[in-house]
Structure formats: C-alpha cells, structure tokens
C-alpha positions, 0 to 999 in steps of 0.5 A: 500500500505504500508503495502504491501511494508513492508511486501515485504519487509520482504519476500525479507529479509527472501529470501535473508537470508535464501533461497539460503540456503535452496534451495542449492541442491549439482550438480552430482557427487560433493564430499565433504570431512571435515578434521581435518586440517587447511587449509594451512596444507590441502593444503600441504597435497592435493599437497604432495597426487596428487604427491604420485598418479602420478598426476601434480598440473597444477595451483593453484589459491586463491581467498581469496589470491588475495582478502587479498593482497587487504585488504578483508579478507577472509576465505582459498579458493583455487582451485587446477587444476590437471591432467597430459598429457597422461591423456589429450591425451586420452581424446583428442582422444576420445572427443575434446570439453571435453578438457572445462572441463581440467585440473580436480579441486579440491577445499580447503575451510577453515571452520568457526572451522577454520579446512579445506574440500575439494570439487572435482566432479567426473571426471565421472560427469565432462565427463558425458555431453559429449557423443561424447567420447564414451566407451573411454571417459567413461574408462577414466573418471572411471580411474580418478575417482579412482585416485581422490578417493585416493587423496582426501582420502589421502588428508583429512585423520587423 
C-alpha cells in the first residue's frame, strides 16, 4: 500500500508537470504570431495597426496589470477587444446570439526572451458555431478575417 501511494504519487507529479503540456492541442482557427518586440512596444504597435485598418480598440484589459498593482508579478498579458459598429450591425442582422462572441480579441503575451506574440482566432472560427447567420454571417466573418490578417501582420512585423 505504500508503495502504491508513492508511486501515485509520482504519476500525479509527472501529470501535473508535464501533461497539460503535452496534451495542449491549439482550438480552430487560433493564430499565433512571435515578434521581435517587447511587449509594451507590441502593444503600441497592435493599437497604432487596428487604427491604420479602420478598426476601434473597444477595451483593453491586463491581467498581469491588475495582478502587479497587487504585488504578483507577472509576465505582459493583455487582451485587446476590437471591432467597430457597422461591423456589429451586420452581424446583428444576420445572427443575434453571435453578438457572445463581440467585440473580436486579440491577445499580447510577453515571452520568457522577454520579446512579445500575439494570439487572435479567426473571426471565421469565432462565427463558425453559429449557423443561424447564414451566407451573411459567413461574408462577414471572411471580411474580418482579412482585416485581422493585416493587423496582426502589421502588428508583429520587423
């Protein structure tokens, strides 16, 4: 019995260190982009990008902000909610329960080189689930894609 309870206990160790990941399989349609940038650099020039592509930084939130205010520290996290109302209209129209998935994000990450990525799903794969939006939906969601392409393109390049 005791032998079985540190052997558990070792597979629990080996799990929790490295089974999560190992097991990690990125969603659908999730983007990640590297930089040679530090993260508040990345982040200007993510905001300086969805500006130059005609989009509207809706909000801007940062775990590690909140969680440095209170002592904790860690690495650059922001979460960038981006979109802009004609946008909204259109999808509106064409599905209102895919109004959940508004505004669209984009995440900045700092990296432990201390350079900066960032994440964003499509816009097709955020709409996908949504079926009730039909060929204007669809549209919709292709347009926006090419618009995150270019932000995130322009965001990260040297």
């Amino acid at each position: 019995m005791v032998r079985w309870n540190g052997l558990a206990g070792l597979l629990i160790a080996f799990w929790v260190g490295f089974g999560p990941h190992v097991a990690f399989a990125a969603p659908d349609g999730l983007q990640v982009l590297t930089s040679p940038y530090g993260f508040k650099e990345l982040e200007e020039r993510l905001g300086k990008a969805i500006t130059d592509h005609g989009m509207l930084r809706v909000f801007k939130a940062s775990a590690s902000a909140a969680a440095n205010r209170r002592g904790v520290d860690l690495p650059g996290d922001s979460v960038f909610g981006i979109y802009r109302n004609d946008f909204a209209v259109r999808m509106i129209e064409a599905s209102q329960l895919a109004g959940t998935e508004a505004p669209i994000l984009i995440h900045v990450m700092e990296q432990p080189d201390g350079t900066a990525a960032l994440a964003y799903k499509t816009p097709s794969s955020v709409f996908a689930p949504y079926a009730d939006g039909g060929t204007a939906l669809t549209a919709l969601a292709r347009e926006l894609d090419t618009i995150f392409y270019a932000i995130a393109r322009q965001a990260v390049a040297p």
